[in-house]
LORO-936839 format. One record per residue: residue in one letter; x, y, z of N, C-alpha, C in turn. Coordinates in steps of 0.02 Angstrom, whole numbers, padded with zeros to 5 digits, always signed. Atoms other than C-alpha are relative to their C-alpha. Layout:
<rs>
AXYZXYZXYZ/...
</rs>
This chain:
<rs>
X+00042-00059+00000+00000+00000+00000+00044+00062+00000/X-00052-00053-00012+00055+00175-00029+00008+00043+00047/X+00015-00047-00067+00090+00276+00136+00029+00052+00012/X-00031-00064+00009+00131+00455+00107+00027+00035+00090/X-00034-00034-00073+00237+00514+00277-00028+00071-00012/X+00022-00082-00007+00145+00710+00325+00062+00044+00054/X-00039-00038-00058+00256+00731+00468+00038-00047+00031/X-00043+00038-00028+00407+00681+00532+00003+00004+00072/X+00002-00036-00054+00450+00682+00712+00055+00029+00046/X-00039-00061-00019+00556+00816+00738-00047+00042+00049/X+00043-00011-00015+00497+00909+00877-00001+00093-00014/X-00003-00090+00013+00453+01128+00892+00010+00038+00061/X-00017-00066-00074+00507+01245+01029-00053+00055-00031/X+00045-00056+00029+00355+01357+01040+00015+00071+00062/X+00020-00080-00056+00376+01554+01113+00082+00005+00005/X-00061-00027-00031+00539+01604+01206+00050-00061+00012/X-00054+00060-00023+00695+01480+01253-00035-00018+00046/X+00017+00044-00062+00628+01457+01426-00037-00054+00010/X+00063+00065+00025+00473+01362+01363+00024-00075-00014/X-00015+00080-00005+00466+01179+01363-00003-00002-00083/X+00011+00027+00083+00484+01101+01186-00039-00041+00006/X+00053+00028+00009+00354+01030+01124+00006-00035-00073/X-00019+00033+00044+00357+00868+01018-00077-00010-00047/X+00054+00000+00041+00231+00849+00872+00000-00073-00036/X+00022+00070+00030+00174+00674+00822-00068+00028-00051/X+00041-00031+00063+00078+00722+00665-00017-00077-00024/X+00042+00071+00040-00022+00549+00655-00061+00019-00029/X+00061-00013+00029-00163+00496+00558-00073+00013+00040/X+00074+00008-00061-00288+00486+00708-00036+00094+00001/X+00040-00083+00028-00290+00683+00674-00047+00003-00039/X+00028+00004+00074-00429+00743+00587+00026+00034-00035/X-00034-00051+00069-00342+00858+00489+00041-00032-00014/X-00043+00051+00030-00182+00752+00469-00050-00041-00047/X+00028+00053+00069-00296+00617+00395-00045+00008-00041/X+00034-00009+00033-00394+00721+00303+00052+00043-00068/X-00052-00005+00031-00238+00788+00229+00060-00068-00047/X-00018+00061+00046-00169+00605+00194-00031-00014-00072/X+00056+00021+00049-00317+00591+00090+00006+00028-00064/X-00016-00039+00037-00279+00728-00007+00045-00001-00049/X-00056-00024+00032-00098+00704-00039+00007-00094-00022/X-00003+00064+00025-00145+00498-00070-00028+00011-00089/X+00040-00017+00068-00271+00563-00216+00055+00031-00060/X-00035-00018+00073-00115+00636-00317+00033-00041+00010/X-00026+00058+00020-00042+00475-00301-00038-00072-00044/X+00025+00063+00034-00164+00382-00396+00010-00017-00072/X-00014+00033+00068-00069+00357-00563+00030-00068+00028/X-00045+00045-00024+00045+00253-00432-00039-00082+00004/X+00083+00049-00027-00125+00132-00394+00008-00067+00009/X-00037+00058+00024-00077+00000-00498+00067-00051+00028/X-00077+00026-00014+00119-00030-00443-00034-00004+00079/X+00026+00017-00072+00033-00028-00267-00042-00087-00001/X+00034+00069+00017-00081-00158-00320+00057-00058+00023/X-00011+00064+00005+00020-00279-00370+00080+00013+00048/X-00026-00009-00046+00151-00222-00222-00023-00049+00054/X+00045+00034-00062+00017-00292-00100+00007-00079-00036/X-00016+00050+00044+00013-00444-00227+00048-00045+00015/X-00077+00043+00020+00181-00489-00230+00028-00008+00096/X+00010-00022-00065+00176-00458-00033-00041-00089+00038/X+00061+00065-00029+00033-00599-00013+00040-00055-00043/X-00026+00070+00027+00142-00734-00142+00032-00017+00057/X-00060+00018-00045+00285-00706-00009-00043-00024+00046/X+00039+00028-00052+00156-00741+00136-00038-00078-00014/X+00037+00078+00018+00069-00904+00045+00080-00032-00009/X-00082+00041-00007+00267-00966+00003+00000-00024+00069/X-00021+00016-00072+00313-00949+00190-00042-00061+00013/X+00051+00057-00030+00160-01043+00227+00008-00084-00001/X-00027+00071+00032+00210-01186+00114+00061-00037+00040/X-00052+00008-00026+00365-01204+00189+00008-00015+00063/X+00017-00006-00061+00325-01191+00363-00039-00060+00001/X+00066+00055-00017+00183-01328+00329+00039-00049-00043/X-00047+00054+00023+00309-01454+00247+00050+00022-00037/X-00093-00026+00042+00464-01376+00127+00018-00013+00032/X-00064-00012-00055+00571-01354+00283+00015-00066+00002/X-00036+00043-00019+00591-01543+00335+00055-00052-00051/X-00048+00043+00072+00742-01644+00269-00015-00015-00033/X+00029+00074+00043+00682-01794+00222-00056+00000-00030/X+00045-00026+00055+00555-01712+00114+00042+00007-00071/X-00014-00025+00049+00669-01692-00032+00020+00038-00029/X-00015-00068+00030+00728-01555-00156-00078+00024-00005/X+00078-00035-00017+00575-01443-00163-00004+00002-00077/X+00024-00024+00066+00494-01424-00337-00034+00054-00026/X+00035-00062+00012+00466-01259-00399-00045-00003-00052/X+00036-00003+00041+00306-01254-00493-00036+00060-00027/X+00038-00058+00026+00279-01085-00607-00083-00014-00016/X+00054+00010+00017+00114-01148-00657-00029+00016+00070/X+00020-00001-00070+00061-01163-00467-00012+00080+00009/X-00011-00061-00013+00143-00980-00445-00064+00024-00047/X+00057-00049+00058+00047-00906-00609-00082-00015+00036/X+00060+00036-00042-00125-01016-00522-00012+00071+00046/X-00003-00046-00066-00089-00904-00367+00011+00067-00009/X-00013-00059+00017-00042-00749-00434-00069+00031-00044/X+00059+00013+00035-00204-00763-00540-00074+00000+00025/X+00033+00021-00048-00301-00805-00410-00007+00075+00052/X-00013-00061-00007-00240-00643-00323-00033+00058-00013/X+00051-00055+00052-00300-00537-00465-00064+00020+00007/X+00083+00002-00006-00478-00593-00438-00020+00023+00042/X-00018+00009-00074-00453-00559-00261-00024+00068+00018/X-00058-00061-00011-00381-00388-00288-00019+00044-00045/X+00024-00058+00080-00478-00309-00438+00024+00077+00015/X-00011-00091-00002-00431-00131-00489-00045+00013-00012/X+00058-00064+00027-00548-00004-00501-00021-00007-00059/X+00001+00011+00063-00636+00002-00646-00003+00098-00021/X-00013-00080+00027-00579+00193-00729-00060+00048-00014/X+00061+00004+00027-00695+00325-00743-00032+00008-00088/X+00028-00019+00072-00806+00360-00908+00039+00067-00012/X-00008-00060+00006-00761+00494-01001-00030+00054+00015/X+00061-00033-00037-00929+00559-00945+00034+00019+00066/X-00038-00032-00060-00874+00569-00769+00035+00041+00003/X-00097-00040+00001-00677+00647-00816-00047+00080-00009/X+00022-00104+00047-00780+00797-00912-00073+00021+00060/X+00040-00019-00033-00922+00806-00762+00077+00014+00041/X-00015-00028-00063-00784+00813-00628+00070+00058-00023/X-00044-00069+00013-00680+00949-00715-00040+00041+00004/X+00056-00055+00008-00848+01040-00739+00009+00028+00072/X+00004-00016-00066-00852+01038-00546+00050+00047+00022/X-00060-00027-00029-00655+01068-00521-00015+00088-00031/X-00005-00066+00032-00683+01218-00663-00033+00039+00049/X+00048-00034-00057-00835+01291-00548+00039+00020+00070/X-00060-00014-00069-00721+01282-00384+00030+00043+00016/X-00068-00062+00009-00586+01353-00409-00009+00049+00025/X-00018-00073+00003-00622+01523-00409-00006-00002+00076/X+00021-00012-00098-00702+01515-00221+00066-00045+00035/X-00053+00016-00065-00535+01422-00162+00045+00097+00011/X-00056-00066-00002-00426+01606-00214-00050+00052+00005/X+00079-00032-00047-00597+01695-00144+00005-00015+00055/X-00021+00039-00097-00561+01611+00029+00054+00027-00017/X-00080-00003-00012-00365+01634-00007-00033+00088-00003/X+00023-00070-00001-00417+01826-00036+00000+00030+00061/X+00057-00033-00031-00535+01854+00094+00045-00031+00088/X-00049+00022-00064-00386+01756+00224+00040+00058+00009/X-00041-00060+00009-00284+01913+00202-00023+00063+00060/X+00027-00038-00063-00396+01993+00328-00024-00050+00074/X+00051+00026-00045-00478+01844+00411+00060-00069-00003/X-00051+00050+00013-00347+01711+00438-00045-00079+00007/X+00037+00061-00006-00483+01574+00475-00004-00028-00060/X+00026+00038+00060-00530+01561+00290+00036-00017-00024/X-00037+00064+00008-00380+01460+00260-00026-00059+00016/X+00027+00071+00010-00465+01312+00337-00059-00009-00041/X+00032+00019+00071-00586+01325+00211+00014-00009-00072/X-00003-00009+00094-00497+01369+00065+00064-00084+00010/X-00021+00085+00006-00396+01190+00126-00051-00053-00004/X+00053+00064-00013-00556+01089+00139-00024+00003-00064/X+00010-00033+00063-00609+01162-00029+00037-00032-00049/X-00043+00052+00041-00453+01109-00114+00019-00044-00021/X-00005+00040-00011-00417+00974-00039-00060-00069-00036/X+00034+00055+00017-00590+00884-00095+00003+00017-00085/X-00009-00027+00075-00555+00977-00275+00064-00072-00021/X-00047+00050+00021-00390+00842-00279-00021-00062+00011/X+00031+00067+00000-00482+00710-00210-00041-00034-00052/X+00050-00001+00069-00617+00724-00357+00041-00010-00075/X-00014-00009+00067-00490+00742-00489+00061+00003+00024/X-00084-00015-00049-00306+00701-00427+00037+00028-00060/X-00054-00036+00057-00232+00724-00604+00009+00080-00012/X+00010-00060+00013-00298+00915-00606+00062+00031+00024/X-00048-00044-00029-00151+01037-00609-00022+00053+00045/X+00023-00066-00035-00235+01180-00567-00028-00010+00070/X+00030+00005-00050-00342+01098-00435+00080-00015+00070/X-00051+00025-00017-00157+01029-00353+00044+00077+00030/X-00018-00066-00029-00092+01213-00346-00027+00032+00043/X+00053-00021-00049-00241+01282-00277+00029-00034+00066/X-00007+00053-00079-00206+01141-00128+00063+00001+00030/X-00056-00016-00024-00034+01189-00105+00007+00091-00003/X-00010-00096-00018-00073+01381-00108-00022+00006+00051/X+00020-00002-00074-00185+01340+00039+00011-00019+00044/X-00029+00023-00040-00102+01230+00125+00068+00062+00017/X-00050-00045-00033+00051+01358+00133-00053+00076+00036/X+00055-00042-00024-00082+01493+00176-00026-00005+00065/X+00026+00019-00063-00133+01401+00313+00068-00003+00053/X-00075-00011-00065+00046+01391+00402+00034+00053+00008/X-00011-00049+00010+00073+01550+00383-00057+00034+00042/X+00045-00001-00029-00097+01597+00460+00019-00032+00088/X+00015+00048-00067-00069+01470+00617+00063+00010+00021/X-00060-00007-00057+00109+01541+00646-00004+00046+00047/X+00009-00051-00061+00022+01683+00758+00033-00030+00075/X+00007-00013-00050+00067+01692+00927-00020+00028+00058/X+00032-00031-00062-00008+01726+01099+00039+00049+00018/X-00023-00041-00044+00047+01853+01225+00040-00017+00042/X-00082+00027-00031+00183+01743+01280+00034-00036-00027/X-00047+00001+00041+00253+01739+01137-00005-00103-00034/X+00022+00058+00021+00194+01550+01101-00054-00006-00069/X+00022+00000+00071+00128+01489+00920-00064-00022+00031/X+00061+00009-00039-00051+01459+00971-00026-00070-00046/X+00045+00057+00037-00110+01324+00837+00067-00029-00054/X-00076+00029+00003+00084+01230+00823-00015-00067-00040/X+00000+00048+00034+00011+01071+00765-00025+00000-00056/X+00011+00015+00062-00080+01114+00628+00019+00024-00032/X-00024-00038+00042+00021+01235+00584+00061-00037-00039/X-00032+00039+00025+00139+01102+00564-00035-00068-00071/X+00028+00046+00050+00021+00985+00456+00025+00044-00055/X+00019-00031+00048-00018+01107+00347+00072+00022-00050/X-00085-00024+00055+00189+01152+00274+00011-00065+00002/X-00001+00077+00029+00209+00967+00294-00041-00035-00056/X+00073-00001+00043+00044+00942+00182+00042+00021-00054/X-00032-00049+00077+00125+01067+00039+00065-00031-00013/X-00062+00039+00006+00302+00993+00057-00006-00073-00038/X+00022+00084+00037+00216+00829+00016-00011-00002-00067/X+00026+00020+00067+00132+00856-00116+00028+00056-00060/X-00056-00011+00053+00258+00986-00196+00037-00035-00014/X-00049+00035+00035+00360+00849-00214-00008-00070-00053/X+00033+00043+00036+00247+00741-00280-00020+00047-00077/X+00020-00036+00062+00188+00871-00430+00089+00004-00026/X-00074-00010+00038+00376+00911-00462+00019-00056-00038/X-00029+00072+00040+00399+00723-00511-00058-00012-00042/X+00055+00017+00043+00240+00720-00591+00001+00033-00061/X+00013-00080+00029+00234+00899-00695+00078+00019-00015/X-00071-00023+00026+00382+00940-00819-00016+00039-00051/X-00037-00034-00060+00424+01076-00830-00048+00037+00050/X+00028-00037-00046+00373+01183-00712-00009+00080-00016/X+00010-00072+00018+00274+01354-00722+00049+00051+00038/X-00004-00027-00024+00373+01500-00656-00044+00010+00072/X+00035-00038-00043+00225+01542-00553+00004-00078+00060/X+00004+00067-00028+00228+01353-00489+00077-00009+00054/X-00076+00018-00023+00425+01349-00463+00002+00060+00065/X+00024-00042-00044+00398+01512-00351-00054-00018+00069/X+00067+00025-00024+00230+01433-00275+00071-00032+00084/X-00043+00067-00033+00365+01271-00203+00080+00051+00027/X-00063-00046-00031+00522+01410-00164-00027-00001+00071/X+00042-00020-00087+00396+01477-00031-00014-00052+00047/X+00005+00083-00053+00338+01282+00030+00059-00013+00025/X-00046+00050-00042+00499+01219+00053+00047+00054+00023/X-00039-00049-00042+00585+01387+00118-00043-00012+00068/X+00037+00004-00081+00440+01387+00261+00016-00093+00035/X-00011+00063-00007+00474+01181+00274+00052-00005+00039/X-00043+00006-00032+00654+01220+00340-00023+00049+00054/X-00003-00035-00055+00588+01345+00440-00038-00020+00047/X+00048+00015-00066+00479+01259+00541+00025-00036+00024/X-00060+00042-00025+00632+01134+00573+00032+00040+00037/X-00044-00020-00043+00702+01279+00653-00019+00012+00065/X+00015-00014-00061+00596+01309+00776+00035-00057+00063/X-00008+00016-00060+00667+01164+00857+00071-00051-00020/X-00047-00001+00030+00840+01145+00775+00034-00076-00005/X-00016+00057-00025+00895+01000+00878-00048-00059-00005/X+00054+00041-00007+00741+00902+00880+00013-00066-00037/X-00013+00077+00060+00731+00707+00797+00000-00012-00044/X+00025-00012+00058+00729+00715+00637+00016+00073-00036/X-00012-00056+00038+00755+00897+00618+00055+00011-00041/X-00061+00001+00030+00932+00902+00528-00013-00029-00077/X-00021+00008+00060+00879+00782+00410-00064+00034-00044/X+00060-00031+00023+00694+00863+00372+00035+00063-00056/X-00028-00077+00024+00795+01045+00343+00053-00018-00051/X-00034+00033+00063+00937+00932+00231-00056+00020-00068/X+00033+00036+00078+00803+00866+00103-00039+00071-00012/X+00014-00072+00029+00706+01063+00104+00041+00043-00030/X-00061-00070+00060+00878+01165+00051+00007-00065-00067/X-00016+00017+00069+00896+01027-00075-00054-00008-00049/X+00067-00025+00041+00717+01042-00137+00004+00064-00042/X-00029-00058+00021+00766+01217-00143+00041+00000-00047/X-00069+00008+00041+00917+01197-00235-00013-00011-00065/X+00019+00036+00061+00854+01084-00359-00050+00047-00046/X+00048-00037+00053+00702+01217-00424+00042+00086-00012/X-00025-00078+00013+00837+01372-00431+00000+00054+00027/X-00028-00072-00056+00843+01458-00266+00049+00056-00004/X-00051-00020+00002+00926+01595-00281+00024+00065+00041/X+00008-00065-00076+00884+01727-00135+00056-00005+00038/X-00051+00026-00057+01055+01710-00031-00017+00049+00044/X+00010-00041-00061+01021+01861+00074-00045-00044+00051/X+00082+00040-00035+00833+01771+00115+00049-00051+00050/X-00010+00071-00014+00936+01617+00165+00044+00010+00059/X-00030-00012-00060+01081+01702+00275-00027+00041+00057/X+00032-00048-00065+00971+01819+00377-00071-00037+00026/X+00057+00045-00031+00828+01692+00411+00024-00028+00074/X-00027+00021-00100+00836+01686+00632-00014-00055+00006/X+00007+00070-00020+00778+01503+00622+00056-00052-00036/X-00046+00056+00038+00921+01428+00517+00069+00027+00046/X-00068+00004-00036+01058+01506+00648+00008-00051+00020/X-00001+00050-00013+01045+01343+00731+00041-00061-00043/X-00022+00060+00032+01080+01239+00592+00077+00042-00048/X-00062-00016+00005+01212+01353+00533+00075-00030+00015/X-00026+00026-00082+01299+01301+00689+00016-00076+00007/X+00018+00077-00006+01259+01114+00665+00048-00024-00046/X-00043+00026+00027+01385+01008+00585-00050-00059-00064/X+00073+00037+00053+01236+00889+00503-00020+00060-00059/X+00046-00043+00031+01171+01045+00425+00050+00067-00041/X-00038-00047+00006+01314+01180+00412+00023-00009-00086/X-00039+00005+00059+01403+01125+00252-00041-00004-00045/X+00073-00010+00061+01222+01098+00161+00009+00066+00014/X+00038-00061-00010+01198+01280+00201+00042+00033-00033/X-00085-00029+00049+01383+01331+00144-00003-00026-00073/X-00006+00002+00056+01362+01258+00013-00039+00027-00080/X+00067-00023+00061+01199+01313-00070+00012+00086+00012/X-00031-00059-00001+01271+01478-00023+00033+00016-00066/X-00043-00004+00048+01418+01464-00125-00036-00010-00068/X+00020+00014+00091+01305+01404-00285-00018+00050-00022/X+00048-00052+00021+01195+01539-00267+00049+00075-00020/X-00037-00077+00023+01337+01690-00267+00025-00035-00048/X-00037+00026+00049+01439+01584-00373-00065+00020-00078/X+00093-00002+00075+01247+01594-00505+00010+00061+00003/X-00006-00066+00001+01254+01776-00452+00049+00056-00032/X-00061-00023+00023+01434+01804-00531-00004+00000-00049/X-00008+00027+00057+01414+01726-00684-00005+00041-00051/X+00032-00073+00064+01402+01825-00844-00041-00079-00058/X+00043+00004+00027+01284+01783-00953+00037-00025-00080/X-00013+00013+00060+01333+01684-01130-00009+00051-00043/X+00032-00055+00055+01347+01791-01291-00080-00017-00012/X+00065+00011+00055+01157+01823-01366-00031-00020+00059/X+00064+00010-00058+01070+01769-01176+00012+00069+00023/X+00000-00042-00043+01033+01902-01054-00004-00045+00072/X-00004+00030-00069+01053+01866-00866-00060-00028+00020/X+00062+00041-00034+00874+01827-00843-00031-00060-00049/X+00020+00040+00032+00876+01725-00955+00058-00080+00027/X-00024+00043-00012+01005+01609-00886-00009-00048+00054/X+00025+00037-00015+00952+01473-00817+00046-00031+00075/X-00031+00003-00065+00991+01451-00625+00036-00082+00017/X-00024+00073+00012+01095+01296-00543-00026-00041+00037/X+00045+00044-00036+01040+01142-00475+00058-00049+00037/X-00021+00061-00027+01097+01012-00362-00006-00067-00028/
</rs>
C-alpha cells in the first residue's frame, strides 16, 4: 500500500527559550492530518496499480512462507519443486481477489472537471478574503483538498491545494501574548501537507510554471523553517537537509533570504546541516557572478541545481 509520511518527528520549541519544547506526532488519528493524507494519497493515484500488485507480490511471499512452514522445511522431504504454473494459479487467483478499479467514463472525467472548473475560483476567494480573516484558510484547505480528491490528475486543482495549504501555516504561525505559536500542530500539518505534495507534482509535472517553481520556493523555504523552531529536535537536521535541497534543485537563488533567516542560525551552527547551508550559499553567489553567454541576457540564464 502507498503511505505518504505528513510529518516527521522532529519536535518545535514554541515562544521564548525558557518554554518547554514541544514534540509533534503528526499521526493519522488527526482529523486534519488524515484528512490531509487523503488529499496528498489522491495525487498518487497514477501510482494505484504498482501498489496493487506491491500488495500482490507481498501476499505470494506470505502463501510461500506458509508452504514451507507446513512441509518444505523438513529434510527428508526432498529437493522442493518449484512449480511456475502453481505460482501463475496463485498470482491469478490474487487478481480476482484484488480487482482494480474500474476507470472513470469519459462522462465522469468531463463532469468532474466541470465541478473542479466551478471551484476554483471560491478556493482564491477564501485565499483573498484570508488576508484579513486568517480562518478562511481552513476552508480554502477543505475546498481544495476535496477539489484533488475528485480529480487528482488536475493541475490547477493541485496548486490551488498547495497555495492553501502554505496559507494556512502562515496563518497558524500567530502567537499569543507569551510569545507561544497558538495552533503549532496544525500549523505544522499544513507546510508538511504542501512539502508533500510539492514533491509529488515536481515528479509528476515537467516543466514547471514559473509561477509554480515560485509557488514550491515559498513551501519548502517555510518547510526548513519550521525545522528551526526546534533545531535540535529528531529528525530535524535531516527534514531541513532534504528542504535546502528541494530548494536547490528548483533554482533558489535569494542568498540574502537564506543568511538572515533567525531560524536557520541553529543549523548554521550544526555540523549535520552547516556545510548543506555553505554550500547552497556558495552556488547561489557563485549563479550571481556569472556572466551571461553571448546572445542570452542574465534573466535569461538558467539558474543551478543540485
Amino acid at each position: 500500500m502507498i503511505q505518504t509520511s505528513l510529518a516527521s518527528n522532529s519536535g518545535l520549541s514554541q515562544g521564548s527559550v525558557e518554554q518547554d519544547r514541544h514534540r509533534l506526532r503528526l499521526s493519522g488519528d488527526s482529523p486534519v492530518g488524515h484528512s490531509t493524507k487523503m488529499a496528498v494519497l489522491a495525487m498518487c493515484a497514477d501510482m494505484r496499480h504498482e501498489a496493487r500488485l506491491r500488495v500482490i507480490f507481498n501476499l505470494q511471499v506470505l502463501i510461500c512462507a506458509g508452504l514451507l512452514v507446513a512441509g518444505g522445511c523438513r529434510q527428508e522431504s526432498g529437493p522442493t519443486v518449484h512449480s511456475e504454473a502453481d505460482a501463475a494459479a496463485q498470482r491469478e487467483a490474487l487478481l480476482k481477489s484484488f480487482p482494480a478499479p474500474a476507470p472513470d467514463s469519459p462522462e465522469q472525467i468531463q463532469q468532474k472537471e466541470a465541478t473542479v472548473a466551478e471551484s476554483l475560483p471560491k478556493v482564491y476567494e477564501l485565499l483573498e478574503q484570508a488576508k484579513t480573516d486568517p480562518a478562511k484558510t481552513d476552508a480554502a484547505v477543505e475546498l481544495s483538498m476535496s477539489l484533488v480528491a475528485l480529480l487528482p490528475s488536475h493541475r490547477e486543482a493541485t496548486v490551488a491545494w498547495c497555495k492553501a495549504q502554505l496559507a494556512s501555516f502562515l496563518a497558524k504561525e500567530a502567537t499569543d501574548s507569551n510569545g507561544r505559536i497558538v495552533d503549532a500542530y496544525n500549523m505544522a500539518v499544513a507546510i508538511r501537507s504542501a512539502a508533500s505534495g510539492a514533491r509529488i507534482f515536481k515528479e509528476k509535472y515537467e516543466p514547471l510554471s514559473d509561477e509554480e517553481v515560485q509557488l514550491f520556493h515559498e513551501i519548502f523555504f517555510n518547510m526548513a523553517r519550521l525545522e528551526g523552531l526546534d533545531h535540535q529536535g529528531e529528525g530535524a537536521t535531516e527534514s531541513f537537509n532534504e528542504a535546502l535541497r528541494d530548494l536547490m534543485s528548483l533554482g533558489f537563488s535569494d542568498v540574502e533570504r537564506l543568511k538572515a533567516e533567525p531560524r536557520f542560525k541553529g543549523f548554521f551552527a550544526n555540523p549535520k546541516t552547516a556545510a548543506g547551508l555553505q554550500a547552497a550559499i556558495a552556488q547561489m553567489e557563485a549563479s550571481k557572478n556569472e556572466v551571461p553567454a553571448a546572445g542570452t541576457s542574465e534573466a535569461d540564464a538558467s539558474p543551478p541545481t543540485e
